[in-house]
N, C-alpha and C positions, 0 to 999 in steps of 0.2 A: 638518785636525787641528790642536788649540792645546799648546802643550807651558807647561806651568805647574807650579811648584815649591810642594806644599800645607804645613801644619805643623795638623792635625786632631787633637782631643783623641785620648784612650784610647778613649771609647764607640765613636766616628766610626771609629775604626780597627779592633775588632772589628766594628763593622757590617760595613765594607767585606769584614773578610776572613771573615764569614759570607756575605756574599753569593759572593765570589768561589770558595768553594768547594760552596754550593751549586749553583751555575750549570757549575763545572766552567771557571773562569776564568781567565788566565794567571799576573794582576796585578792589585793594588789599584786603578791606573788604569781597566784595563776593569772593576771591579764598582763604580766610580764612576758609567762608562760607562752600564752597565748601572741601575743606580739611578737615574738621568737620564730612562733609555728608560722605567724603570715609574712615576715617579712627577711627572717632569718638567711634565708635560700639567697639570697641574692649575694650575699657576703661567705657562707658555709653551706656545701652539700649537706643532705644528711644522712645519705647514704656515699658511701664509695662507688663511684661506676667503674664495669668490669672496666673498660676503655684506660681509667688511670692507672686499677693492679699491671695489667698488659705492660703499659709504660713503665712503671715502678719496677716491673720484673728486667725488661732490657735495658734500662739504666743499669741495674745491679747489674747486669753480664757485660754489659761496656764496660763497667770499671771494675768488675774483674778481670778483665783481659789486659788491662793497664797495669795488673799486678804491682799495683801498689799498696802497699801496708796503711798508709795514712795518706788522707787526701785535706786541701784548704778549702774552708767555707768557698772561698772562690770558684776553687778545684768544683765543687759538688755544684754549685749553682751554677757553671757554666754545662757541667753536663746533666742539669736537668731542664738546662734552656730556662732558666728563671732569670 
């Protein structure tokens, strides 16, 4: 758990506290919580899928085989296709 101090408009703070009494909530923190859990995914996995470690693994062996020491933000982002 992260403990963090917000300062969120007016809209942002009626959201929250429709959500938290929707869901039957304690606090604005859990229907943040909660906001997270439904709409999170679409910005951040929340788990890692095997399909990306796969990937993550043969990039590293691509650029180890380039046998280079130090590679540029460039260098990396063109070989992770970003």
């Amino acid at each position: 758990m992260t403990s963090m101090s917000l300062q969120v408009g007016e809209y942002t703070s009626r959201v929250l506290g429709v959500i938290k009494e929707k869901f039957g909530l304690k606090d604005k923190a859990e229907a943040l919580d909660k906001f997270a859990d439904l709409y999170g995914e679409e910005f951040v996995e929340k788990e890692v899928k095997e399909e990306l470690i796969t990937k993550m693994i043969q990039d590293c062996a691509k650029w180890e085989k380039t046998g280079k020491k130090k590679m540029s933000i460039k260098e990396l982002d063109k070989l992770c296709e970003v």
